[in-house]
C-alpha positions in Angstrom: 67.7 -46.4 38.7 69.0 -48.2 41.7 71.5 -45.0 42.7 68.4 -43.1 43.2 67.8 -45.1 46.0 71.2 -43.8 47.6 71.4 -40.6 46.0 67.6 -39.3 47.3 68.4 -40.5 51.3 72.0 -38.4 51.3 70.7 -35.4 49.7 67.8 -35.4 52.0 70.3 -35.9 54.7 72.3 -33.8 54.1 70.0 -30.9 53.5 68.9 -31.6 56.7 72.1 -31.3 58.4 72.8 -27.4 57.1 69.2 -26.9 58.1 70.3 -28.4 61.6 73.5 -26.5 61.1 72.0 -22.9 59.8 69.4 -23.3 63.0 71.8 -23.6 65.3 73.8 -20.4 64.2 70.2 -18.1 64.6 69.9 -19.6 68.0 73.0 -19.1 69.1 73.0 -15.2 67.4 75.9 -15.7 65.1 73.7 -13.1 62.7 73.2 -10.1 65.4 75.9 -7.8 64.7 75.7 -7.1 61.0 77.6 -3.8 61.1 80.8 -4.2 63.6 82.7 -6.6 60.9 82.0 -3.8 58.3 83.0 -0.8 61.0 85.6 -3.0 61.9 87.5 -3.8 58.9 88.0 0.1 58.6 89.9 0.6 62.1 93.9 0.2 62.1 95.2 -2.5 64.1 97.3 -0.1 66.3 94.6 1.6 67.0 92.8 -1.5 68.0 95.8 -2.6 70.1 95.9 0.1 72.1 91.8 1.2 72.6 91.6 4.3 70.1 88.8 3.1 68.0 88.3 7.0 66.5 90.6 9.2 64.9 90.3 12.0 67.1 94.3 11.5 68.4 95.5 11.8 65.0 
């Protein structure tokens, strides 16, 4: 019964801190771009390095 008293205060404390944590990445807009990782992921790394992002040199 008496690790309730220190389990209870660190879970709450902890909760808090990834609510503190997830708040802080919507203010600072880590959730705008959803669809550049996706697009991105498909590109070639050469063509990344040198500015062709389309395949239209191919």
């Amino acid at each position: 019964m008496n690790v309730l008293f220190v389990l209870i205060p660190a879970s709450l404390f902890l909760s808090g801190l990834g609510l503190c944590a997830f708040l802080w990445t919507v203010k600072n807009m880590q959730y705008d771009d959803t669809e550049g990782s996706s697009a991105r992921i498909l590109l070639d790394e050469e063509d990344l390095q040198h500015g062709n992002a389309d395949d239209t040199g191919r």
